[in-house]
N, C-alpha and C positions, 0 to 999 in steps of 0.2 A: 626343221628350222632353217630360215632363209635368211645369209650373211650376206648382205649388199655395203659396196663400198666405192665409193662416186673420185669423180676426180676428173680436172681439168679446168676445173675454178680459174680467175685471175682477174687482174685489173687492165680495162682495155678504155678507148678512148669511143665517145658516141660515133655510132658505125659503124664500128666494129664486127668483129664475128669472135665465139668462143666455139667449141665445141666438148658437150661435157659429155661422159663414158658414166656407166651405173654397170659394176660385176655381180650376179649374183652368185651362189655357193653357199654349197653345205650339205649334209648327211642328207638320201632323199631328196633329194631335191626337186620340188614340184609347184611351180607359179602359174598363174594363170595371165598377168599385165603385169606393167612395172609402169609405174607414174615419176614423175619430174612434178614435182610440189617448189613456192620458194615461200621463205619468211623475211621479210622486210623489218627494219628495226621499231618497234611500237606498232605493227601492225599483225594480224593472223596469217596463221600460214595458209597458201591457195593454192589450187590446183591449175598447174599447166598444161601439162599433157602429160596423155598418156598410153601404151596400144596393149593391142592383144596380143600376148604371145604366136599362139597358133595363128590367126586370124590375121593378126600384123595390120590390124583396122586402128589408124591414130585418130586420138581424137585432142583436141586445141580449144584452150582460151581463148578468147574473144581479141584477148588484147596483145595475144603474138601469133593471131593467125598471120602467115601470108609473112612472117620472119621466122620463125621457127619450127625445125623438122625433126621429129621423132624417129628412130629406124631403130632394129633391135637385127642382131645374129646371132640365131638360134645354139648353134654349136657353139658358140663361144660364150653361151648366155649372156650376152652383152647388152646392153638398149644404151645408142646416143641421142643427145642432143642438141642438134647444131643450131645455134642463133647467131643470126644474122641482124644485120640495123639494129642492134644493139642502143638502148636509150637507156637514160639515167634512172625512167623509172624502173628499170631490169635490176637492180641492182640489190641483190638479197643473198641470203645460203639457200641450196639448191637443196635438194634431198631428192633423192628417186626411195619409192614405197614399191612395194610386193603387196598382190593379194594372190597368198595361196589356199586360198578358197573355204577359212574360216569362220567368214561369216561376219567377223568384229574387226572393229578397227576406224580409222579415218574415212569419210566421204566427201567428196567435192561431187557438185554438181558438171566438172568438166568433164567425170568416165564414170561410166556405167561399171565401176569396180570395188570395192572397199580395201585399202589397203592398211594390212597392218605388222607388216616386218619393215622397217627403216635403215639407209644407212646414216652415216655420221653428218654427214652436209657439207658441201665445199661453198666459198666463197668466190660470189662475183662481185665484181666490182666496173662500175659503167664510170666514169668522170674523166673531164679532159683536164 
């Protein structure tokens, strides 16, 4: 079972830059991607990015290519998320997913992954 737990949420002004961290852990431990999902208030949750562990192949939404970068350290099982130009539409809880290779779970059309271990979800916030 894979414990992910995100952080570096906050409120920033349009422009901006955040950068958010996703840990994973736990007994066994064996993931194959780790995804950055966010949920907006009244709407579904959607896929951002997300990369391949080994492969370290990222893959991006449409709507923060070319502002947002994915990178994960392997030793440290870490995967961030750095966004840049930051816009009000950015503005949701963040969740990074794990697929460790069960088969079930969440899919977004953004990665070729299914994930289905979650952590809690940090808050961002875009407004000036």
């Amino acid at each position: 079972q894979v414990q992910l737990v995100e952080s570096g949420g906050g409120v920033v002004q349009p422009g901006g830059s955040l950068r958010l961290s996703c840990v994973a852990s736990g007994f066994g431990l064996d993931y194959y991607a780790i995804g950055w999902f966010r949920q907006a208030p009244g709407k579904e949750r959607e896929g951002v990015s997300c990369i391949g562990i080994n492969s370290g192949t990222p893959y991006y939404a449409d709507s923060v290519k070319g502002r947002f970068t994915i990178s994960r350290d392997k030793d440290k099982n870490m995967v961030y998320l750095q966004m840049n130009s930051l816009e009000p539409e950015d503005t949701a809880v963040y969740y990074c997913g794990a697929d460790t290779g069960l088969g079930a779970g969440e899919r977004t059309a953004t990665c070729p992954y299914i994930f289905g271990s979650w952590g809690q979800g940090t808050q961002v916030t875009v407004s000036s």
